[in-house]
C-alpha positions as CSV (number, residue, x, y, z in Angstrom):
1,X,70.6,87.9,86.6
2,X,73.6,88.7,84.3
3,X,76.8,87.5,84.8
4,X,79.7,89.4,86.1
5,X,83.1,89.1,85.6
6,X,86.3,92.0,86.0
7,X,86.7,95.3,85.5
8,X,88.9,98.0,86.3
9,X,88.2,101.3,87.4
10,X,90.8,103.3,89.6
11,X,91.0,107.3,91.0
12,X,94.0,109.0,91.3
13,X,94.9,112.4,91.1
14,X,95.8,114.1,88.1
15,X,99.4,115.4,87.8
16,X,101.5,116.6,85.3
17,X,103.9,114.4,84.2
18,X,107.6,115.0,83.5
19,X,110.5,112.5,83.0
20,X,114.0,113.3,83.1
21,X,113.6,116.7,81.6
22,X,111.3,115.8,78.6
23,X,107.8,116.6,78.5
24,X,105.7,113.5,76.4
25,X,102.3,114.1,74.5
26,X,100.1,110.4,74.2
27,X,99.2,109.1,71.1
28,X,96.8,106.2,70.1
29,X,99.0,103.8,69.6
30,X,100.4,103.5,72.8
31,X,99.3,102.9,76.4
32,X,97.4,105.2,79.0
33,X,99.5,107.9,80.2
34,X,99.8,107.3,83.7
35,X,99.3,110.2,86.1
36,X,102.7,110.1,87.5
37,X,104.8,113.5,89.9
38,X,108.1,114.5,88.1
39,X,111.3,112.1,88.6
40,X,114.3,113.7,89.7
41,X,117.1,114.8,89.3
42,X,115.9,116.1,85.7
43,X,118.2,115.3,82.6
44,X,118.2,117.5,80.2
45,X,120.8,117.4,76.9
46,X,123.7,115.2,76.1
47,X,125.8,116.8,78.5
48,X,123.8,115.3,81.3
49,X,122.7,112.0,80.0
50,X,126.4,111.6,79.0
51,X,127.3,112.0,82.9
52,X,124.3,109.5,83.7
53,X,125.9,106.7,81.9
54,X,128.7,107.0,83.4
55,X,127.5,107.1,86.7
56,X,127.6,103.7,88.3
57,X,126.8,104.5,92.1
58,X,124.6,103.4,94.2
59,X,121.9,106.4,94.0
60,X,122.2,106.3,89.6
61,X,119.5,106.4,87.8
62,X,117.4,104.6,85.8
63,X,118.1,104.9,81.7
64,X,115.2,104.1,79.2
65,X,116.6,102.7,76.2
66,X,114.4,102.4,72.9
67,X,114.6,99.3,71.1
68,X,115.0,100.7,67.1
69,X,113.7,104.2,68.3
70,X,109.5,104.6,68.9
71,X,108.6,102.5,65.9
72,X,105.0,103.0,67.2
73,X,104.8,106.1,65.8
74,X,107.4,105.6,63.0
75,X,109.3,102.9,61.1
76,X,111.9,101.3,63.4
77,X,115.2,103.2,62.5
78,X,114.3,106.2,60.7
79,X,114.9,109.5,61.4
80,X,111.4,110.3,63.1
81,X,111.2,107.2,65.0
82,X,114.8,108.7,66.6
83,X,112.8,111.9,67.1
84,X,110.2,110.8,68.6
85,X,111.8,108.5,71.2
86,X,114.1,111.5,72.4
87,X,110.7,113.5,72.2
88,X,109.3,111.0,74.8
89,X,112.2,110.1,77.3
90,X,114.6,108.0,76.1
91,X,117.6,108.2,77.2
92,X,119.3,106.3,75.0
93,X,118.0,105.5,71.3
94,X,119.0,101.5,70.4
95,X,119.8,101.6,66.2
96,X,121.1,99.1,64.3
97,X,123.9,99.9,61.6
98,X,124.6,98.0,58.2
99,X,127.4,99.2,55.6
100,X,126.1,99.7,51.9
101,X,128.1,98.2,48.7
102,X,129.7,101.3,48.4
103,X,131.0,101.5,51.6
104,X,128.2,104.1,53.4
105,X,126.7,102.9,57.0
106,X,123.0,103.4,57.3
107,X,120.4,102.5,59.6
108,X,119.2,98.7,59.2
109,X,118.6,96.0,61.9
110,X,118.5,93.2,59.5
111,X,121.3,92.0,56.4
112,X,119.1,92.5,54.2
113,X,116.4,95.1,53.4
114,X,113.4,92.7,52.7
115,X,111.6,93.2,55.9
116,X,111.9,97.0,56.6
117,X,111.5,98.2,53.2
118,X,109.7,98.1,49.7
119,X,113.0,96.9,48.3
120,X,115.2,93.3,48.0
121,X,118.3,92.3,48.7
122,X,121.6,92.8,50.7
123,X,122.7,95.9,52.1
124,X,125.8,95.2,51.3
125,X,125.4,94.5,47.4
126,X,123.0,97.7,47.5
127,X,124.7,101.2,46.9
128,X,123.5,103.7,48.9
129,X,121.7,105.8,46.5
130,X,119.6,102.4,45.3
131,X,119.0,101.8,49.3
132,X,117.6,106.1,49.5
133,X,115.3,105.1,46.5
134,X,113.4,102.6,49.0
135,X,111.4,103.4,51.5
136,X,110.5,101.7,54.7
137,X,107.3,100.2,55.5
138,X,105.7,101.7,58.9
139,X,106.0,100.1,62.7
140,X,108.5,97.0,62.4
141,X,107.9,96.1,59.2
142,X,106.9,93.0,57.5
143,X,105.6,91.7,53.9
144,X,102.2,93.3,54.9
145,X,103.4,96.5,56.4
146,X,102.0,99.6,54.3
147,X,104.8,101.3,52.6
148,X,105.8,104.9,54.1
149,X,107.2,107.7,53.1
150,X,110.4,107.6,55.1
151,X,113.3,106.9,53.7
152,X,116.7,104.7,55.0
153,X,118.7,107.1,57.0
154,X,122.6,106.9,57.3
155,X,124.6,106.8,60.2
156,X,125.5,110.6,59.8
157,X,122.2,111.8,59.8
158,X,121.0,110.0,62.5
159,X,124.1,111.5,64.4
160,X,122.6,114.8,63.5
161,X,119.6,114.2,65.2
162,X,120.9,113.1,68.8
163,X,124.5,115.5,69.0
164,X,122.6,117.7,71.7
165,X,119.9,115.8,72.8
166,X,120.3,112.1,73.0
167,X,122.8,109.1,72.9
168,X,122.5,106.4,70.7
169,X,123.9,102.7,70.6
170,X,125.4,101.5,67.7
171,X,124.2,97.6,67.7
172,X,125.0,95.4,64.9
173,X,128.1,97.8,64.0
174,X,130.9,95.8,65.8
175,X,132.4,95.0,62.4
176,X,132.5,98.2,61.4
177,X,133.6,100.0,64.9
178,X,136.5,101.7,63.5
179,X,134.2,103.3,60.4
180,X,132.0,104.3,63.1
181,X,134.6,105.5,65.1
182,X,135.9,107.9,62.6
183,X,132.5,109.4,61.8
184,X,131.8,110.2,65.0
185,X,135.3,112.0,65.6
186,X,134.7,113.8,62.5
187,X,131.0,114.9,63.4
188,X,131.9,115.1,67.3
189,X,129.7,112.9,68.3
190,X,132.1,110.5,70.3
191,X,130.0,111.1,73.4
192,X,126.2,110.4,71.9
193,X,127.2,106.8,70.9
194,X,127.9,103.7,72.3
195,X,129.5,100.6,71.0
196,X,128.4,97.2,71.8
197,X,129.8,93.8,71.1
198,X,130.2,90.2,72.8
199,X,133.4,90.2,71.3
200,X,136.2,88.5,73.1
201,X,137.7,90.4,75.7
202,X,141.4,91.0,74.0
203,X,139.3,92.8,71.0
204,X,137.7,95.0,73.1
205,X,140.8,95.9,74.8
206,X,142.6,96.4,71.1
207,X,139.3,98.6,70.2
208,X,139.1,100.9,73.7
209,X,142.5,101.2,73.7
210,X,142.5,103.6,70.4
211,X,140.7,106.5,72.8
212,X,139.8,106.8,76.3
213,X,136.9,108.8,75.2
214,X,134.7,105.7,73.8
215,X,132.0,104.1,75.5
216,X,131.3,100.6,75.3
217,X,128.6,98.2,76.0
218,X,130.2,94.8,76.9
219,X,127.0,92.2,75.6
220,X,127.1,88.8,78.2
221,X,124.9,85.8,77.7
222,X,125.4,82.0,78.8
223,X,128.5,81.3,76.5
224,X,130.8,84.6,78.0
225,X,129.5,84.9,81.1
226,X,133.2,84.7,82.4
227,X,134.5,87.5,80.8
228,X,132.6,89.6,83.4
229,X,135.2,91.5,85.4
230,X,138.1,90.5,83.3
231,X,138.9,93.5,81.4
232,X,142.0,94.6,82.1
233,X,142.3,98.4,83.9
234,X,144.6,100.1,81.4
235,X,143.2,99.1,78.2
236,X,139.3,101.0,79.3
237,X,136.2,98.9,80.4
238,X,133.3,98.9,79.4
239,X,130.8,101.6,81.2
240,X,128.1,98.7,80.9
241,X,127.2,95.3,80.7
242,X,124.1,94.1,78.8
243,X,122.9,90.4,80.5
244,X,120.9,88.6,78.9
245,X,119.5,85.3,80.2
246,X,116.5,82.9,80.0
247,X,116.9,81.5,83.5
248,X,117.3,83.1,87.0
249,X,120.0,79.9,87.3
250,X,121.9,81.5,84.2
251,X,125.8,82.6,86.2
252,X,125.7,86.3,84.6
253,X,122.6,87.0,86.8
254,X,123.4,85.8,90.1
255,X,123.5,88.5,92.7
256,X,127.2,88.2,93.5
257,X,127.8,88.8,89.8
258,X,125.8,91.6,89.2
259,X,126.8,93.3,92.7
260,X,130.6,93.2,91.1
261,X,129.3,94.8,87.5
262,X,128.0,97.5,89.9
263,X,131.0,98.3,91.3
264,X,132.0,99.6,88.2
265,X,129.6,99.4,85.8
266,X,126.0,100.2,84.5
267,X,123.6,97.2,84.4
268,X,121.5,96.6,81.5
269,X,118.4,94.7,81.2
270,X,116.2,94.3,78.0
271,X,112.1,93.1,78.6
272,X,111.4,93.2,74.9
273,X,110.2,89.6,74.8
274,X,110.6,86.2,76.9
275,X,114.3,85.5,76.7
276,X,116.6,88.3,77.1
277,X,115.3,88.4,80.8
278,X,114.2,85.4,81.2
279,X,110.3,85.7,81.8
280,X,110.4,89.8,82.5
281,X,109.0,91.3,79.4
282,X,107.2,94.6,78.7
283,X,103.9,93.3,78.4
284,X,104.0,91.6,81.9
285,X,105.1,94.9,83.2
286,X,101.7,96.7,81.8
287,X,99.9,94.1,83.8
288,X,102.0,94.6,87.1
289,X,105.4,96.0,87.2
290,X,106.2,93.8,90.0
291,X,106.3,90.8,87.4
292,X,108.4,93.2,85.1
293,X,110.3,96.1,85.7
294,X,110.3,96.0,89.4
295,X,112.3,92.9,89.9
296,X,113.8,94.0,86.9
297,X,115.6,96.8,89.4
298,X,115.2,95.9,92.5
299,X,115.8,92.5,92.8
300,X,118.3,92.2,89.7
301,X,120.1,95.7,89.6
302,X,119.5,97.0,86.6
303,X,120.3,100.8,85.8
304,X,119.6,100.6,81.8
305,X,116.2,99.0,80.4
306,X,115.9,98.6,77.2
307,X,112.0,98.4,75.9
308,X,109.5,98.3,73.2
309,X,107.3,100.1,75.8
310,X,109.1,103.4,76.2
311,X,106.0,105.4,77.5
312,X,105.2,103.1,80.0
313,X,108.7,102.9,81.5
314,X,108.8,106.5,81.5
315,X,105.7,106.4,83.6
316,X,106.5,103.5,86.1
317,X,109.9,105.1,86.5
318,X,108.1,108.6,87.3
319,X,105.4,107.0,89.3
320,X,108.0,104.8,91.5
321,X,110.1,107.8,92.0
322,X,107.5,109.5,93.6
323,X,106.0,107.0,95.6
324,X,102.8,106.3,93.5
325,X,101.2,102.9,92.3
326,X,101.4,102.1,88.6
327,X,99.8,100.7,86.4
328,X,96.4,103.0,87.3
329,X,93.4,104.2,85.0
330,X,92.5,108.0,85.2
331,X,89.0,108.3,86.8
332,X,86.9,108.0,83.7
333,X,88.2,105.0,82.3
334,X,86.9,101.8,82.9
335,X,88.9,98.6,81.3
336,X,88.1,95.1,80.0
337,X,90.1,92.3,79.9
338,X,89.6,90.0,76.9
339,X,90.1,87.1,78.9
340,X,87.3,88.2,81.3
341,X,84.3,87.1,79.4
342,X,81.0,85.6,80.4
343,X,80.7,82.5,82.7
344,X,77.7,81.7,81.2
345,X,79.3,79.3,78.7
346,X,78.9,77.9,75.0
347,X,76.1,79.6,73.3
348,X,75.0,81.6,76.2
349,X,78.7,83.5,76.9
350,X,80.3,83.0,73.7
351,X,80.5,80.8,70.5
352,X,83.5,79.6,69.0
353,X,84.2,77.3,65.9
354,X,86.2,74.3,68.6
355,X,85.9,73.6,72.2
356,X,89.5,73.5,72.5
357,X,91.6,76.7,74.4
358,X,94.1,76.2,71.6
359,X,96.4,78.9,74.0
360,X,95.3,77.4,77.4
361,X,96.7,80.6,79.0
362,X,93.5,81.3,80.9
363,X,90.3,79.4,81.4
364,X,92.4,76.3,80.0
365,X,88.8,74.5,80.3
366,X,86.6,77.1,78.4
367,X,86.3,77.3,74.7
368,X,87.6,80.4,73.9
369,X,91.3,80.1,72.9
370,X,93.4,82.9,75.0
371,X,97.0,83.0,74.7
372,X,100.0,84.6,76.4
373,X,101.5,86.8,73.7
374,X,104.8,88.1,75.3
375,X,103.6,88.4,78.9
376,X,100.3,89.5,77.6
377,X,96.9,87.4,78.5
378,X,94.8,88.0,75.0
379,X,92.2,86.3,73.2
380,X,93.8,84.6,70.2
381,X,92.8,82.6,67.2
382,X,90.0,84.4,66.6
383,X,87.6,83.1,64.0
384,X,84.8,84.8,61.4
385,X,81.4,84.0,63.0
386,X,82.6,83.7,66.5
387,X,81.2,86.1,69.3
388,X,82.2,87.0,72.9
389,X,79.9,87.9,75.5
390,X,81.4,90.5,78.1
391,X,79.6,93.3,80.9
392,X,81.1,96.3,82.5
393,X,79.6,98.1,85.2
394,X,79.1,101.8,84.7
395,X,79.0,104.0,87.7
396,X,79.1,107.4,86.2
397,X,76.6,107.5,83.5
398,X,78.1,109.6,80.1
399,X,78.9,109.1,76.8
400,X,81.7,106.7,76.7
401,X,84.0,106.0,73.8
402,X,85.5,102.6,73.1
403,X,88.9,101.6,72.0
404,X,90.6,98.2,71.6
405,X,94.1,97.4,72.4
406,X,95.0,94.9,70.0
407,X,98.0,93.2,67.3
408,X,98.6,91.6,64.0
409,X,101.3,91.5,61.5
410,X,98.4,90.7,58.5
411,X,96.3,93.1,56.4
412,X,93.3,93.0,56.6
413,X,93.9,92.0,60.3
414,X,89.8,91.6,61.0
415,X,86.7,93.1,61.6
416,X,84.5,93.2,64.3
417,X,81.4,95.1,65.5
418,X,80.9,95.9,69.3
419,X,76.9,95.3,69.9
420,X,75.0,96.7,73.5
421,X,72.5,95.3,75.9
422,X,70.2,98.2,74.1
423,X,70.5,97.6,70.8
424,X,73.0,100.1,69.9
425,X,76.1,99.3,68.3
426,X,79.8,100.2,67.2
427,X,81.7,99.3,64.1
428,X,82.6,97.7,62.2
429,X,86.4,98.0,62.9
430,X,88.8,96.7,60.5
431,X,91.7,96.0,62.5
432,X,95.0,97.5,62.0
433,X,98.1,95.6,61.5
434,X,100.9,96.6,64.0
435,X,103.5,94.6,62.1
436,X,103.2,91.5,65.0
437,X,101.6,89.2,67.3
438,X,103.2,90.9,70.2
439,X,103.2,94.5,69.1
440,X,100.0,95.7,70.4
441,X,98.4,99.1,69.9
442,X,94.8,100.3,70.6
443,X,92.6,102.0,67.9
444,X,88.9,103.4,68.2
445,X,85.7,101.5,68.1
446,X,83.4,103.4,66.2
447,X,83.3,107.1,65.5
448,X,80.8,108.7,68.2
449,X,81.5,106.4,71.0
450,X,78.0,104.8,73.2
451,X,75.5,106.1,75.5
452,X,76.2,104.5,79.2
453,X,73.1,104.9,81.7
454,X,74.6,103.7,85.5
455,X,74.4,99.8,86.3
456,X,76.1,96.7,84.4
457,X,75.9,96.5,80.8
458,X,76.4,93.5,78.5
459,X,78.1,93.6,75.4
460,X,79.3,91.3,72.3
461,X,82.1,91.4,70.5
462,X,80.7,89.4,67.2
463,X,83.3,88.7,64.7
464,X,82.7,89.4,61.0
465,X,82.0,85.9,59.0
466,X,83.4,87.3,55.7
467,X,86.1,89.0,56.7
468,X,89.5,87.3,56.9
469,X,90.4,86.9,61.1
470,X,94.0,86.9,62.3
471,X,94.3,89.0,65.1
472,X,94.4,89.1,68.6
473,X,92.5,90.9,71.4
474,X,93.8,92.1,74.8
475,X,91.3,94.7,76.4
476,X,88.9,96.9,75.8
477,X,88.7,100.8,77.8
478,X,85.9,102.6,78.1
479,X,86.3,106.5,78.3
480,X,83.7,108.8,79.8
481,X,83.8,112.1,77.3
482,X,80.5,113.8,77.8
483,X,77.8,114.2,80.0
484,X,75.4,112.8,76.7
């Protein structure tokens, strides 16, 4: 009798989805689309997301901020990776600014231009016509990043891109606020973008005090957490505070604390990865919102959420709005988790090169090493000759393609073939590189998907001997497409 172990398979009715006014088309490379009713009231154009950030109250709403714009479908920073998260929902677009040799601010997270481009050196040694000349290397970048065809955009341009649409924050600009300033006077653009800084308070004050009309992000961690609240009322304060903390114990998130931000203030949260909110991340979210998001709002107040995940916030906001349970799979999808593999052990279930769980995030006692990449349970340290046995249980027989979710920041990533209880196979895939251990994305296992008759199938996931291995696997879905 065959083993079984989980998989996931849930019905809900399919509805349109709308968020805040902006209708968002699925790609590839991010998760499911959620069936989800339309969250209201709609925002639609600067003039109303400008009016949402500055609404503190009680009943405010819920901003989705995009960490370096959707750098799943385009380099972080560039122009289309702006597009695209505005395209999608955001509310706000998170880029970073740097100021060229020749005085020119441009979009760069880091000081230098080493990881983001096909270039070297310092942005500020680099004019800005050697810095156009680069171009930037796709997702988040990295030494093994495939080159694009983008190019580094300026501050101007981006400011273009949002004027009617979106707002942006300016991080990593403090230094060059009043620059900044001045180009978004002279493009009118004052109201897209907001400045952040954990500057001392007296700065700030010097700084708001130049217009009325700036917004400003006021960034608290462990070491100012007592400036909260002391900004002084005729100098401006800031529309927002941004807490970041590794430890429920941290004074900056205490409930009293955050209950006076709200008084007067926007609270805003980033679940990027473990740290900034303390073990709330994105990828926990996916899994269950109620180890994410959800406390995220409810328990900890926050009305801004910054993500890599923009797609699914949009979604879980939508879905909560309306009363629904997220995450869900549509009706024809059926979903393995990589940790989920066969109980029948070494040899039998799987076969790995040690009989150490070099992660120990699951099944600490089994072989296979499983790891917790950012809030996400994935097999890990996966080897060339190793093979995982797994089953799903059809119930609707069809022809059902395959996709993996899965990251790495190497090319080649891997390869792996997908082999059935039948004899028929997929692959094999050579892994992508998403440009990081945590930034997952899900590509197709083989072209024409696989015949599924009803009952449980088994399946292997054998890993290529001669390829190089460094990636790491979180699930696999299985879509019913056809009748045959």
């Amino acid at each position: 009798m065959p083993s079984t172990w989980r998989t996931t398979a849930v019905t809900t009715a399919a509805v349109a989805l709308t968020v805040a006014g902006f209708v968002r088309a699925d790609d590839q490379a991010s998760p499911p689309a959620t069936p989800a009713a339309q969250a209201a009231p709609a925002v639609r154009g600067i003039e109303d997301i400008h009016e949402m950030y500055l609404d503190h109250g009680p009943d405010a709403g819920v901003m989705v901020i995009a960490h370096r714009g959707y750098w799943r479908g385009a380099p972080e920073n560039s122009i289309a990776a702006i597009e695209q998260a505005i395209e999608r929902g955001a509310h706000v677009v998170e880029i970073d600014v740097q100021r060229t040799a020749d005085g020119h601010l441009v979009l760069m997270h880091d000081t230098t231009v080493n990881r983001t481009t096909n270039g070297t050196g310092a942005v500020s040694s680099l004019t800005l016509a050697q810095i156009k000349a680069l171009r930037l290397r796709e997702h988040l970048g990295g030494a093994q990043a495939a080159v694009t065809g983008h190019q580094v955009p300026t501050l101007e341009e981006a400011l273009a891109v949002v004027k009617d649409r979106a707002m942006v924050n300016l991080d990593k600009g403090w230094p060059f606020r009043d620059q900044e300033y001045e180009l978004l006077v002279e493009t009118g653009t004052l109201r897209n973008a907001i400045f952040k800084s954990d500057a001392p308070v007296a700065e700030v004050e010097a700084f708001l005090a130049r217009d009325p009309e700036i917004l400003y992000t006021h960034v608290v961690g462990d070491g100012n957490a007592a400036s909260i609240g002391t900004f002084a009322d005729d100098a401006g304060r800031p529309q927002a505070y941004e807490l970041v903390f590794d430890r429920l114990t941290d004074p900056q998130i205490q409930p009293s604390t955050v209950a006076g931000i709200r008084e007067d203030a926007r609270v805003w949260i980033n679940t990027m990865w473990y740290g900034l909110a303390a073990g709330y991340t994105d990828e926990r979210s996916l899994t269950d919102p109620a180890e994410g998001w959800e406390p995220v709002v409810e328990r900890h107040g926050a009305s801004m959420i910054q993500t890599d995940d923009q797609d699914a916030l949009v979604d879980w906001l939508a879905a909560r709005d309306a009363g629904q349970d997220w995450p869900v799979l549509p009706r024809n999808v059926l979903r393995v988790e990589a940790e989920d593999y066969s109980t029948d052990g070494l040899g039998v279930g799987y076969a790995d090169q040690d009989v150490e769980n070099r992660g120990g995030a699951a099944r600490e006692y089994e072989g296979i090493d499983v790891c917790d990449n950012g809030g996400a349970t994935v097999v890990c340290w996966i080897r060339g000759g190793e093979w995982i046995r797994y089953s799903v249980d059809v119930r609707v027989p069809g022809r059902y393609a395959v996709t993996a979710r899965v990251s790495s920041p190497y090319r080649p990533a891997g390869r792996f073939t997908v082999e059935f209880d039948d004899g028929a196979g997929l692959g094999p895939v050579d892994v992508r590189t998403t440009t990081g251990h945590n930034n997952f994305m899900t590509q197709q296992v083989g072209d024409d998907g696989v015949l599924l008759g009803r009952g449980t199938h088994e399946f292997t996931v054998r890993i290529d001997p001669d390829a190089y291995q460094n990636f790491n696997l979180d699930h696999l879905e299985f879509e019913r497409t056809g009748s045959r």
